[in-house]
PAGU-817273 format. One line per 5 residues: their letters; for each residue x, y, z of N, C-alpha, C, O. Coordinates in Angstrom, 2 decimals, always signed. Example, Ala and Ser with C-alpha at 12.3 -4.5 7.8 and 13.67 -1.06 7.14 Angstrom:
<recs>
as = +13.19 -5.69 +7.80 +12.30 -4.50 +7.80 +13.20 -3.30 +7.80 +14.24 -3.32 +8.46  +12.85 -2.25 +7.08 +13.67 -1.06 +7.14 +12.90 +0.03 +7.87 +13.41 +1.14 +8.04 $
</recs>
This chain:
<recs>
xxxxx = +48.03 +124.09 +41.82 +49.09 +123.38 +41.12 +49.47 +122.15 +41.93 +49.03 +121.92 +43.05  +50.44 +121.26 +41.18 +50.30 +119.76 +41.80 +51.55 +119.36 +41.35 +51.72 +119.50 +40.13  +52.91 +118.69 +42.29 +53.96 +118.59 +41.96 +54.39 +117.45 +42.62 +54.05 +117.08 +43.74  +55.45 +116.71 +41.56 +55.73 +115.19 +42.11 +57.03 +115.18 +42.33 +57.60 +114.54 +43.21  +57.57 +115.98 +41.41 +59.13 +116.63 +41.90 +59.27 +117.48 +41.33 +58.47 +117.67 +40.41 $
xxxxx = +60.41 +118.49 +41.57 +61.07 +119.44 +40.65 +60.65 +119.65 +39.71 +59.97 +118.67 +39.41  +60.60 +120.50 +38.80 +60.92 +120.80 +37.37 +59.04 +119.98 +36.53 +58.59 +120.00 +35.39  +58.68 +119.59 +37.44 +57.38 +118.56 +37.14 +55.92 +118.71 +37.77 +55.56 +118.41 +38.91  +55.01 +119.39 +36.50 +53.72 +120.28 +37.02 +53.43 +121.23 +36.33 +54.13 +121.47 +35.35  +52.13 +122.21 +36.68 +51.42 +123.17 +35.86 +51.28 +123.32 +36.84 +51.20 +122.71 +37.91 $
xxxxx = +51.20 +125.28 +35.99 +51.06 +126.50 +36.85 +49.08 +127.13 +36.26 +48.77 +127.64 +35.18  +48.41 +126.88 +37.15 +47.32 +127.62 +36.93 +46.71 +128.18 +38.12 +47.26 +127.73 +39.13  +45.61 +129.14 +38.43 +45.33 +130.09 +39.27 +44.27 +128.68 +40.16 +43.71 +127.75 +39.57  +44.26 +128.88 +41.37 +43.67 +127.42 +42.22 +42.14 +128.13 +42.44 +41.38 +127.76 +43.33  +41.83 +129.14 +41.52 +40.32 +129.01 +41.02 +39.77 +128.45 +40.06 +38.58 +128.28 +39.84 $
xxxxx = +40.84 +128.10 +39.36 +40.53 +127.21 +37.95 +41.34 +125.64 +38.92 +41.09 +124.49 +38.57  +41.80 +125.81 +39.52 +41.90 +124.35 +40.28 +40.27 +123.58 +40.25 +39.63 +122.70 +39.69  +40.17 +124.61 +41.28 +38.64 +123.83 +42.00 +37.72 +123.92 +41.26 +36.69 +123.37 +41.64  +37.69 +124.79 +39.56 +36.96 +124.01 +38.75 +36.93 +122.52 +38.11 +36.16 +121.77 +37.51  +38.27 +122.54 +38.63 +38.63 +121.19 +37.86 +38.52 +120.01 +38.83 +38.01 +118.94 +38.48 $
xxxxx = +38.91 +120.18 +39.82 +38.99 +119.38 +41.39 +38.04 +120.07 +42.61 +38.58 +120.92 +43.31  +37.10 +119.84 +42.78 +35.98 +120.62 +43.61 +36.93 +120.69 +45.26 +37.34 +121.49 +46.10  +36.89 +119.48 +44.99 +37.64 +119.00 +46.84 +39.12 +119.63 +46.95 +39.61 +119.82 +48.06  +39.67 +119.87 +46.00 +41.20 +120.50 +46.10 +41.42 +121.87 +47.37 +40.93 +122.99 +47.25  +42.16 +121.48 +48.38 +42.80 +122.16 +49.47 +43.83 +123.58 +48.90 +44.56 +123.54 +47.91 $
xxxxx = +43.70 +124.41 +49.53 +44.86 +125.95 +49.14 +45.69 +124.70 +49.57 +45.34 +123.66 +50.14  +47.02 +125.17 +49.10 +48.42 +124.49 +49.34 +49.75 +125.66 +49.80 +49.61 +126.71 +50.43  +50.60 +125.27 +49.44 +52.07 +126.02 +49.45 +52.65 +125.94 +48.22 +52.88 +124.84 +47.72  +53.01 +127.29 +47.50 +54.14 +127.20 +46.57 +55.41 +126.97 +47.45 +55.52 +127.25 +48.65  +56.08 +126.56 +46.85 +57.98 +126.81 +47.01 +58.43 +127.49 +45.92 +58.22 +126.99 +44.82 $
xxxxx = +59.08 +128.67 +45.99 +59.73 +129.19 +44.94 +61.20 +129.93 +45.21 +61.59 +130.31 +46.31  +61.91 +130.03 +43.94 +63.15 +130.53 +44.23 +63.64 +131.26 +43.28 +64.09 +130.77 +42.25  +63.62 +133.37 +43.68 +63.80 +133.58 +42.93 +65.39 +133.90 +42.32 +66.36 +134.13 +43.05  +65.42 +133.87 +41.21 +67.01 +133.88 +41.01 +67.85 +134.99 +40.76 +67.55 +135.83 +39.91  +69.02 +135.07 +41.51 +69.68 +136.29 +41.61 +69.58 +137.94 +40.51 +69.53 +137.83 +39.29 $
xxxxx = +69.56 +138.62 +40.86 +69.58 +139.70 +40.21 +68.19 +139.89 +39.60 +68.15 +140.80 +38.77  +66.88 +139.17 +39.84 +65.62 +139.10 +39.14 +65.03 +140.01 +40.01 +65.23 +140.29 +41.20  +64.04 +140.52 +38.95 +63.05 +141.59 +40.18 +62.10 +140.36 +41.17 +61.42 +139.38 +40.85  +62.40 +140.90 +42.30 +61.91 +139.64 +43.49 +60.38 +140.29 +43.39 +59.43 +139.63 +42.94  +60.24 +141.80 +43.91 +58.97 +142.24 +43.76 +58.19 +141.60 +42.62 +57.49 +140.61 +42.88 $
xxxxx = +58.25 +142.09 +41.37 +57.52 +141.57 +40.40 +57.59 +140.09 +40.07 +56.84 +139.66 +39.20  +58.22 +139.48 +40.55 +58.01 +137.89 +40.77 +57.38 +137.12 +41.69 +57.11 +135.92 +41.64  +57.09 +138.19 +42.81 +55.94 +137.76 +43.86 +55.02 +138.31 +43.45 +54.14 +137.44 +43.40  +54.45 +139.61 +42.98 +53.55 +139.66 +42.27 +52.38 +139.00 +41.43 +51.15 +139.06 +41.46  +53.45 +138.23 +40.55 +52.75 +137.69 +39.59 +52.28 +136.20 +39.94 +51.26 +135.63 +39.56 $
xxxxx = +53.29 +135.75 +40.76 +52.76 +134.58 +42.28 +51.40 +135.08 +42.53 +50.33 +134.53 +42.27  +51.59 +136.01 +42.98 +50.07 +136.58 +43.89 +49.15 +136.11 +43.15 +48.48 +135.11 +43.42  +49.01 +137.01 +41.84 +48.15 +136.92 +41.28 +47.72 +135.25 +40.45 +46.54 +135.03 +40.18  +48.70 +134.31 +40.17 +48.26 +133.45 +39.50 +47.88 +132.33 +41.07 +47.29 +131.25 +41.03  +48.29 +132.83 +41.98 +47.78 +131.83 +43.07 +46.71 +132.66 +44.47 +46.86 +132.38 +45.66 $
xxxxx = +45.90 +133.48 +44.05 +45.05 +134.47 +44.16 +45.16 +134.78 +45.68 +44.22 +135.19 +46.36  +46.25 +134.55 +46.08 +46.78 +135.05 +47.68 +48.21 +135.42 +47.99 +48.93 +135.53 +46.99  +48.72 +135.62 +49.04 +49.98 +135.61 +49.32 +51.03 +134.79 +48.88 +50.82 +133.58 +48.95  +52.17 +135.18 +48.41 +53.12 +134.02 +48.00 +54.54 +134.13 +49.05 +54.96 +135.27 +49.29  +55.09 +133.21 +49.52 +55.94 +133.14 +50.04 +57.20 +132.67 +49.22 +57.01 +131.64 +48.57 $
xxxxx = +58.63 +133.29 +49.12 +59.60 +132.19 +48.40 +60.72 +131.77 +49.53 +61.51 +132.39 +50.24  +60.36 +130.29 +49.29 +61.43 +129.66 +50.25 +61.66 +128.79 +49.35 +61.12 +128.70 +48.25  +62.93 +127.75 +50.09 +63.79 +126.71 +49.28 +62.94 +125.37 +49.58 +62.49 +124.94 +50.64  +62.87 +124.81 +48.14 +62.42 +123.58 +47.72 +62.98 +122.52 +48.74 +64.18 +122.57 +49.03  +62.26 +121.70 +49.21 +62.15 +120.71 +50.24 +63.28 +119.76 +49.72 +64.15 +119.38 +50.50 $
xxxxx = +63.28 +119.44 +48.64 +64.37 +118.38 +48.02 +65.72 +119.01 +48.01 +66.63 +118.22 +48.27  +66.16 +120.48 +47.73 +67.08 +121.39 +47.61 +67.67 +120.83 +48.95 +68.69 +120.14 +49.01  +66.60 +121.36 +50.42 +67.16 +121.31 +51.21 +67.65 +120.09 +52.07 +68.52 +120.08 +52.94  +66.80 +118.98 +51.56 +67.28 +117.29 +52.28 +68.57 +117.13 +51.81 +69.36 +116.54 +52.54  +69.07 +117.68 +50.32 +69.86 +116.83 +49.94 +71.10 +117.94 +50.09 +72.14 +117.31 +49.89 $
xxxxx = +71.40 +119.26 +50.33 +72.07 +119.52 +51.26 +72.33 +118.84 +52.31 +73.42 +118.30 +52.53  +71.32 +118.80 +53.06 +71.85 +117.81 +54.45 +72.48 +116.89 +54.51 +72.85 +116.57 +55.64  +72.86 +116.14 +53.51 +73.67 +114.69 +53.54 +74.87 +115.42 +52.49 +75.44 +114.62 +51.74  +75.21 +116.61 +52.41 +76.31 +116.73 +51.77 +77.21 +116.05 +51.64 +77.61 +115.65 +50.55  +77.96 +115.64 +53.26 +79.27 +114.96 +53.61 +78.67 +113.10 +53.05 +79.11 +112.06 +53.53 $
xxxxx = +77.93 +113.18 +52.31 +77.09 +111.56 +51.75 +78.21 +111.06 +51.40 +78.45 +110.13 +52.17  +79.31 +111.21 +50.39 +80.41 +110.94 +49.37 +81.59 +110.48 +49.96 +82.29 +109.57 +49.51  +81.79 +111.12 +51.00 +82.93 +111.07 +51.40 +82.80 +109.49 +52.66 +83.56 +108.54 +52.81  +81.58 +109.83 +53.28 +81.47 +108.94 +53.82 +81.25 +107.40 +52.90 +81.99 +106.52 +53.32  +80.64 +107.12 +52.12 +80.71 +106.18 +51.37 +81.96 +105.88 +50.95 +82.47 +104.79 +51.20 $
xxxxx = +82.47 +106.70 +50.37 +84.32 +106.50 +50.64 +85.00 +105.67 +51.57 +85.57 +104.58 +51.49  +84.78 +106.48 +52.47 +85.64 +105.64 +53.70 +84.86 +104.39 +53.87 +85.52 +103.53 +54.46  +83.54 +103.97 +53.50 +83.46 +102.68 +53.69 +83.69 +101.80 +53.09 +83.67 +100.62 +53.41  +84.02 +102.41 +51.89 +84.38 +101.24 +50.76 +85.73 +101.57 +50.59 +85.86 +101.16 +49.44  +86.68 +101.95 +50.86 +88.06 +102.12 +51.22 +88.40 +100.77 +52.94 +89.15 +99.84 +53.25 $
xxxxx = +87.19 +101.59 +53.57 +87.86 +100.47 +54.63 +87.09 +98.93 +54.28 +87.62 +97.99 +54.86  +86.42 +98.72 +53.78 +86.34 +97.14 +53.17 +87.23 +96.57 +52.40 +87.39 +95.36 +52.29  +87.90 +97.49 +51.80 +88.89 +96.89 +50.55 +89.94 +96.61 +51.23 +90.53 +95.55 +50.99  +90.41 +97.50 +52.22 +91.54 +97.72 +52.99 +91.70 +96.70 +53.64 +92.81 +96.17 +53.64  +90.19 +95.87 +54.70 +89.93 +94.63 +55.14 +90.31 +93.63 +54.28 +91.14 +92.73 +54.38 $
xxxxx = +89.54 +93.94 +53.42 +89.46 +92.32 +51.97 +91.33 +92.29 +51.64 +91.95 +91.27 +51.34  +91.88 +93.54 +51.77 +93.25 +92.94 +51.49 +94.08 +92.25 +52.28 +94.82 +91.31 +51.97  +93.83 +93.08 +53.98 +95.02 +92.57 +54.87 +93.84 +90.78 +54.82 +94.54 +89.84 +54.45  +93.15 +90.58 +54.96 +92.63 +89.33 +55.19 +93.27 +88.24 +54.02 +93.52 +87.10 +54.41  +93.57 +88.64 +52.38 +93.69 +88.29 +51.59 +95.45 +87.83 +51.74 +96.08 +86.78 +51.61 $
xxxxx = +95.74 +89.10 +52.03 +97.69 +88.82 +52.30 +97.74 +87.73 +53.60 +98.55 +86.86 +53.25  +97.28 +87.44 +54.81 +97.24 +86.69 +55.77 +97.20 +85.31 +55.37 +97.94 +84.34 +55.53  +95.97 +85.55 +54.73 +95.92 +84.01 +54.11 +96.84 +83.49 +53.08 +97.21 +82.32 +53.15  +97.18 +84.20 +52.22 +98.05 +84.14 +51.47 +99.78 +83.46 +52.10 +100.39 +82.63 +51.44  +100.27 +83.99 +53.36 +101.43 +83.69 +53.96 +101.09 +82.67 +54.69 +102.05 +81.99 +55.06 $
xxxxx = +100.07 +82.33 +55.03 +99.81 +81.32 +55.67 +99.43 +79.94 +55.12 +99.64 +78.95 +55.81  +98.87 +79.83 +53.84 +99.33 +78.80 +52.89 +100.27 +78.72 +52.18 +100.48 +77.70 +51.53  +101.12 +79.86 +52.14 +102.18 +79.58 +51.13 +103.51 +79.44 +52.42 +104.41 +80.22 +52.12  +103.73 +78.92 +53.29 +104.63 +79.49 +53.94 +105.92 +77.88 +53.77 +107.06 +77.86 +54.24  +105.35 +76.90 +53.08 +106.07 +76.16 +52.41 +107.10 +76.89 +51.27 +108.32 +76.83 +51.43 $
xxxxx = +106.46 +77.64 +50.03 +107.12 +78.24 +49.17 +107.72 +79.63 +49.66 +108.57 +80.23 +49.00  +107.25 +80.04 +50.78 +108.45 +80.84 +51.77 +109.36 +80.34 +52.48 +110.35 +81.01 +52.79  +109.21 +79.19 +52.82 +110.25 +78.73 +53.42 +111.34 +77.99 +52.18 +112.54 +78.24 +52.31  +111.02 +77.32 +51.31 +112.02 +77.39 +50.29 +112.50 +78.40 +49.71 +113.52 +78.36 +49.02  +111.95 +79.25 +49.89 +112.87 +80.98 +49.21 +113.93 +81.17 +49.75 +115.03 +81.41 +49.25 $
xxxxx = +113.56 +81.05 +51.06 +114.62 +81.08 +52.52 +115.85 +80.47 +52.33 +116.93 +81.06 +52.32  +115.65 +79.12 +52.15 +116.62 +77.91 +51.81 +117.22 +78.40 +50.78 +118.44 +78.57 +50.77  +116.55 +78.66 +49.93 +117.72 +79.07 +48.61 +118.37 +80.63 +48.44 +118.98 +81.24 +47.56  +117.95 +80.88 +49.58 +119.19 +82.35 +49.77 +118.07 +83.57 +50.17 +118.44 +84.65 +50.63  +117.19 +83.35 +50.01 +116.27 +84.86 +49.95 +116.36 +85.10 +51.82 +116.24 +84.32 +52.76 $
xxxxx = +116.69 +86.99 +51.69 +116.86 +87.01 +53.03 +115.49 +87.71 +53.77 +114.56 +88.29 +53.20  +115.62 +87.54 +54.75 +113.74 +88.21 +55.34 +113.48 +89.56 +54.83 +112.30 +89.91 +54.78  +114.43 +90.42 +54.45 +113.89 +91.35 +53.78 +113.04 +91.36 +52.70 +111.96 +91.89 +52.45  +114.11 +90.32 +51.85 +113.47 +90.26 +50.34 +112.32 +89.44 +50.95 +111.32 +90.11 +50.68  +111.98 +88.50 +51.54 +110.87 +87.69 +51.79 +109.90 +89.13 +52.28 +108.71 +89.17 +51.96 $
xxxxx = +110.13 +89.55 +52.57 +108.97 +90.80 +53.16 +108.77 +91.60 +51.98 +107.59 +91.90 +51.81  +109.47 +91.99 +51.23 +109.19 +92.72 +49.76 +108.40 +91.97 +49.00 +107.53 +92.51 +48.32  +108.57 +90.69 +48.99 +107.62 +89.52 +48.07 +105.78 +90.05 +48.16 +104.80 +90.01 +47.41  +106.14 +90.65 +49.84 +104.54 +90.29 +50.81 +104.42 +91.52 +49.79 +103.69 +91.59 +48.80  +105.23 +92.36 +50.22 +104.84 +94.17 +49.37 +104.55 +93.96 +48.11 +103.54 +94.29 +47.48 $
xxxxx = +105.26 +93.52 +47.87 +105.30 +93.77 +46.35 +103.75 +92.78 +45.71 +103.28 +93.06 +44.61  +103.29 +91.97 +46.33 +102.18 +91.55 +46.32 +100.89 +92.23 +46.77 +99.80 +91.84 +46.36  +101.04 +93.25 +47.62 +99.83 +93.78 +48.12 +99.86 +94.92 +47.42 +98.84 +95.60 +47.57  +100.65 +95.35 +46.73 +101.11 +96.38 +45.43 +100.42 +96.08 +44.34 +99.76 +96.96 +43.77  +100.46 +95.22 +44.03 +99.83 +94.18 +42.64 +98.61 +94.65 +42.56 +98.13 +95.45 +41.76 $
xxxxx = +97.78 +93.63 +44.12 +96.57 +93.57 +44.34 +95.65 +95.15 +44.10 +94.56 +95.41 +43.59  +97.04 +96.21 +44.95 +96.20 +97.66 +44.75 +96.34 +98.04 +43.33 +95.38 +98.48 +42.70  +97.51 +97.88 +42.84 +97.42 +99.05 +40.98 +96.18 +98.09 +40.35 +95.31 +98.74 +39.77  +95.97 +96.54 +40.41 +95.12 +95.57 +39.48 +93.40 +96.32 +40.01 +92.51 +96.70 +39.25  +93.38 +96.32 +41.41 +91.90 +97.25 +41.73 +91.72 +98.57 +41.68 +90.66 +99.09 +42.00 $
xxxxx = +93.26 +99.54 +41.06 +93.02 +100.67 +40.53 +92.74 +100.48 +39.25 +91.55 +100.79 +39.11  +93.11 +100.21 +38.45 +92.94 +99.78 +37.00 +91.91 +99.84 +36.75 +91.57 +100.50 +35.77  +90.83 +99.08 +37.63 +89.93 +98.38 +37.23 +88.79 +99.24 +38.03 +87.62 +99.15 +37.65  +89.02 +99.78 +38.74 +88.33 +100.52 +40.24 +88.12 +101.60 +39.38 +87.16 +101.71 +38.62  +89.32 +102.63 +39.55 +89.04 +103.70 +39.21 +88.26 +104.11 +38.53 +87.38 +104.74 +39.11 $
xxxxx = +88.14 +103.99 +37.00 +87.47 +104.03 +35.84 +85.95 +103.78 +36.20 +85.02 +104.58 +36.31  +86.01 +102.61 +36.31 +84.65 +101.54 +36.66 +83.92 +102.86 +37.25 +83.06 +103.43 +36.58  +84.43 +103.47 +38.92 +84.05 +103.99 +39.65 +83.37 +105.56 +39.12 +82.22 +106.02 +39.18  +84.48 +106.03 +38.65 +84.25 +107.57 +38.07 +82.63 +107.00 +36.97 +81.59 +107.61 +37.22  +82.59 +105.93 +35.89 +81.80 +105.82 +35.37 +80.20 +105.65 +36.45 +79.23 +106.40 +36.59 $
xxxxx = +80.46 +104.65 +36.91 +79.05 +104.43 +37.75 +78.29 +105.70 +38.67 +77.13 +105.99 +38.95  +79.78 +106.33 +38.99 +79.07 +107.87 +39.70 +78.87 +108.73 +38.72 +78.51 +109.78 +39.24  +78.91 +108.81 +37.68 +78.96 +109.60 +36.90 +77.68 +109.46 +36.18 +77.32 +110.46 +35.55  +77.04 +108.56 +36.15 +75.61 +107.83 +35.69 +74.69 +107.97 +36.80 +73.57 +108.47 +36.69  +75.35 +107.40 +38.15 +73.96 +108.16 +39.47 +73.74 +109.05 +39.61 +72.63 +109.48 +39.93 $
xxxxx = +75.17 +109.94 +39.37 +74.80 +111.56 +39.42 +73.77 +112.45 +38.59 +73.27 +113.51 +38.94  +73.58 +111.71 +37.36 +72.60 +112.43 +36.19 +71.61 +111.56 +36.22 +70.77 +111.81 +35.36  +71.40 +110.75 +36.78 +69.71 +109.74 +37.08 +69.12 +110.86 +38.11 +68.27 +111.72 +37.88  +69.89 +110.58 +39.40 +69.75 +111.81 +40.58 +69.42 +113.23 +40.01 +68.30 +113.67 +40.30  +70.09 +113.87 +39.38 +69.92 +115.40 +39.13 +68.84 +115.32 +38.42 +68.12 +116.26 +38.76 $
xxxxx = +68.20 +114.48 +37.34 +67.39 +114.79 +36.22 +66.13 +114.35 +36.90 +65.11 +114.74 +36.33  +65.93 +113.47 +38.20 +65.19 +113.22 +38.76 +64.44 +113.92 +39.92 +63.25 +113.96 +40.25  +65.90 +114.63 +40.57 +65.23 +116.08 +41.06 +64.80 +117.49 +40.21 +64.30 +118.48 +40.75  +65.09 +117.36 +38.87 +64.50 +119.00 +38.12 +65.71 +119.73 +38.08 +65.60 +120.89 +37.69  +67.36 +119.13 +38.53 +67.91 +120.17 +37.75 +69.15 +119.51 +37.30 +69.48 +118.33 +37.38 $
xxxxx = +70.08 +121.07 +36.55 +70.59 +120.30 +35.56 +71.97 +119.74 +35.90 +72.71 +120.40 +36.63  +72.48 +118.15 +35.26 +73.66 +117.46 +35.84 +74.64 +117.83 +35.34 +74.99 +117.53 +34.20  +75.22 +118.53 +36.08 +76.85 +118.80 +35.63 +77.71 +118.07 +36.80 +78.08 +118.66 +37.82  +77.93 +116.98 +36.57 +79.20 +116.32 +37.35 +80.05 +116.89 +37.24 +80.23 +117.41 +36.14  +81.19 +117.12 +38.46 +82.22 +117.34 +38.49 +83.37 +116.56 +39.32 +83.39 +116.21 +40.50 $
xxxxx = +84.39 +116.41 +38.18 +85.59 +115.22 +38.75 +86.82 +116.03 +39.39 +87.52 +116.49 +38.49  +87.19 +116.27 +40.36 +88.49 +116.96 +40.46 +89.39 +115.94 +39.98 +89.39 +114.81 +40.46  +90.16 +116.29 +39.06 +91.61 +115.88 +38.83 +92.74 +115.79 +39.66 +93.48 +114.86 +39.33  +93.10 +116.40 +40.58 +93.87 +116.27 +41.74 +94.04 +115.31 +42.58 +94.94 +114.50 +42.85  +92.23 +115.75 +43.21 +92.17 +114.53 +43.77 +91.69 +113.20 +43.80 +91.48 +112.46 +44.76 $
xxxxx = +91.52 +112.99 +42.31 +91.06 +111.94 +41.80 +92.80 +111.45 +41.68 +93.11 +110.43 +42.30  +93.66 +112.05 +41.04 +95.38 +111.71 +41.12 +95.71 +111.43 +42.46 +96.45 +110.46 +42.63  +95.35 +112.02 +43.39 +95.72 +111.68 +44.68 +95.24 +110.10 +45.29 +95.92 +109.51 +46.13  +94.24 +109.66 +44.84 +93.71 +108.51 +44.87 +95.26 +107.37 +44.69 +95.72 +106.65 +45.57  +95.52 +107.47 +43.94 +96.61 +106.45 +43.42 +97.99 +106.17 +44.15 +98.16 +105.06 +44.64 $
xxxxx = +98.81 +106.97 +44.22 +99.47 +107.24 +45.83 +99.15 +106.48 +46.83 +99.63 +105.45 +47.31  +97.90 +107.44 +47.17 +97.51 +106.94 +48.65 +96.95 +105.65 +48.90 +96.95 +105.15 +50.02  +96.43 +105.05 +47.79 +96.21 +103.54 +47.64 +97.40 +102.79 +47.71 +97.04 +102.03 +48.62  +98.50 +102.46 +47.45 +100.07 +101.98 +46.97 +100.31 +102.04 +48.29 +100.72 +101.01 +48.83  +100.11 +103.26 +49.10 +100.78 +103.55 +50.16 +100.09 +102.87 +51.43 +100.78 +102.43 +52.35 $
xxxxx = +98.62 +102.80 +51.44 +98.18 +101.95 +52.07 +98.15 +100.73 +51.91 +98.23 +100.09 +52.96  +98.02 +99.92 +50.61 +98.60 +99.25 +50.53 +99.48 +98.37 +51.15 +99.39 +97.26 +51.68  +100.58 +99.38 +50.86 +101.76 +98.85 +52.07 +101.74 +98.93 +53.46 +102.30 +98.14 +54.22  +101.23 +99.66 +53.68 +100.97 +100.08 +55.17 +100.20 +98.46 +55.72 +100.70 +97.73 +56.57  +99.24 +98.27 +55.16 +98.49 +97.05 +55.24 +99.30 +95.73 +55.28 +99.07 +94.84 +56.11 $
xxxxx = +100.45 +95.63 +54.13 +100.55 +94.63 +54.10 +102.64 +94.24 +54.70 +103.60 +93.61 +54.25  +102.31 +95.14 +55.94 +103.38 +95.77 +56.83 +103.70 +94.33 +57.87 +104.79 +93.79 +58.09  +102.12 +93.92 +58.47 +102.45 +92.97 +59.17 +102.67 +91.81 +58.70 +103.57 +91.11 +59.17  +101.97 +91.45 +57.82 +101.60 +90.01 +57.13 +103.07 +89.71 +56.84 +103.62 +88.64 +57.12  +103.77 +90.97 +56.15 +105.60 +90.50 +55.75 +106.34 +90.51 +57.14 +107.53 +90.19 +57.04 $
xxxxx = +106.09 +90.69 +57.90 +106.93 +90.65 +59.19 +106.59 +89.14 +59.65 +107.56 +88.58 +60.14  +105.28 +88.28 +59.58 +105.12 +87.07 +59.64 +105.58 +86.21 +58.63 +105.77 +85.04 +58.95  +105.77 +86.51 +57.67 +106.54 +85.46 +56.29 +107.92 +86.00 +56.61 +108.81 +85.16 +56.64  +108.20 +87.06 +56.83 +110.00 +86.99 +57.04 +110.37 +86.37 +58.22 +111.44 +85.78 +58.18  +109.75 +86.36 +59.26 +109.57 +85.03 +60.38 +109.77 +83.53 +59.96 +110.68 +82.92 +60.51 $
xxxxx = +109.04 +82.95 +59.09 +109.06 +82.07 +58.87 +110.79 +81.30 +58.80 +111.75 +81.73 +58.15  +110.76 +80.03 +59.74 +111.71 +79.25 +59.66 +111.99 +78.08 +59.12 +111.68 +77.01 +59.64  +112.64 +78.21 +57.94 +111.93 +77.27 +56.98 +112.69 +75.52 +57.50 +112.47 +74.45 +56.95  +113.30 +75.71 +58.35 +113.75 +74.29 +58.95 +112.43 +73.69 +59.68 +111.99 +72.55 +59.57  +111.98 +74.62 +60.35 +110.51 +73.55 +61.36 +109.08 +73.49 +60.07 +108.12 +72.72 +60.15 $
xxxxx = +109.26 +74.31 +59.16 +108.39 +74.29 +58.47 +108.10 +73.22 +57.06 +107.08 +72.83 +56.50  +109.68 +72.96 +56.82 +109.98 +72.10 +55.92 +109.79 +70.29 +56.40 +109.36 +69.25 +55.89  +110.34 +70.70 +57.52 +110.12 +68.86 +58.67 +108.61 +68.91 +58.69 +108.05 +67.84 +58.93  +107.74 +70.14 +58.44 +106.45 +69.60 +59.30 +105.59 +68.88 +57.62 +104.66 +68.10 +57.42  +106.32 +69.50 +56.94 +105.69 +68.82 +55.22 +106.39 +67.33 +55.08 +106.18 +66.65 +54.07 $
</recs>
């Protein structure tokens, strides 16, 4: 027998192989039998259609892709900490060209608090507008690699979304968020809009 992945191939006895392929090598099955099945009579019938010993161990692909279990999470954190970058970089710049129209806020009564809520309430924006748009987007695109992936290894795709902590997502975004955009408002509520206004 001859297999390119999973679920993909014919089962015939490798004496009718080497009628067909003179040069064809004995090989290795992989097999797995499934719970509560007679194991005996399933090696058996191994035996006999592969006219020697059969061994059942776990499929080579089964077991690689175990190994990268923690794959998800780590991709996570990297695209969490890029965004996290792309924001505090985004709010920086942001106070730092606008620090004219911060410093007139100033002038017309706004006190460094509220000037620091402006920063929040902006890096707030930025996170619900890339949840909006993130979330969804996201659940869809994994939700499409996941069943390219499964149908490509031989078995069957059942994605699964936790709800929890897919809800938990949203929170903890807002909250970092702010967390992020903690310093950038401590530099715009700084701002003195007397040296800043003379320098325009």
């Amino acid at each position: 027998s001859k297999w390119n992945k999973l679920s993909d191939g014919a089962l015939f006895s490798f004496r009718d192989l080497k009628r067909i392929r003179p040069e064809a090598t004995a090989g290795v099955l992989q097999a797995h039998v499934a719970p509560g099945a007679d194991r005996a009579a399933a090696l058996r019938r191994l035996t006999v259609a592969f006219d020697g010993p059969s061994i059942a161990v776990r499929p080579t692909d089964v077991g690689d892709f175990g190994g990268v279990e923690a794959l998800p999470l780590l991709i996570v954190a990297v695209f969490a900490g890029a965004a996290a970058a792309a924001l505090a970089h985004a709010l920086v710049t942001s106070v730092r060209r606008r620090r004219r129209e911060l410093a007139i806020l100033k002038t017309l009564g706004f006190t460094r608090g509220q000037v620091a809520a402006a920063v929040a309430w902006q890096a707030t924006t930025v996170a619900a507008v890339g949840l909006l748009i993130g979330l969804p987007l996201g659940l869809g695109i994994g939700r499409f690699a996941w069943n390219v992936f499964a149908e490509d290894l031989g078995v069957v795709p059942e994605p699964i979304t936790p709800i929890g902590l897919t809800m938990l997502v949203l929170p903890a975004t807002i909250l970092l968020a702010n967390l992020i955009a903690a310093l950038p408002a401590q530099t715009a509520a700084r701002t003195q809009p007397a040296l800043v206004l003379r320098a325009e």
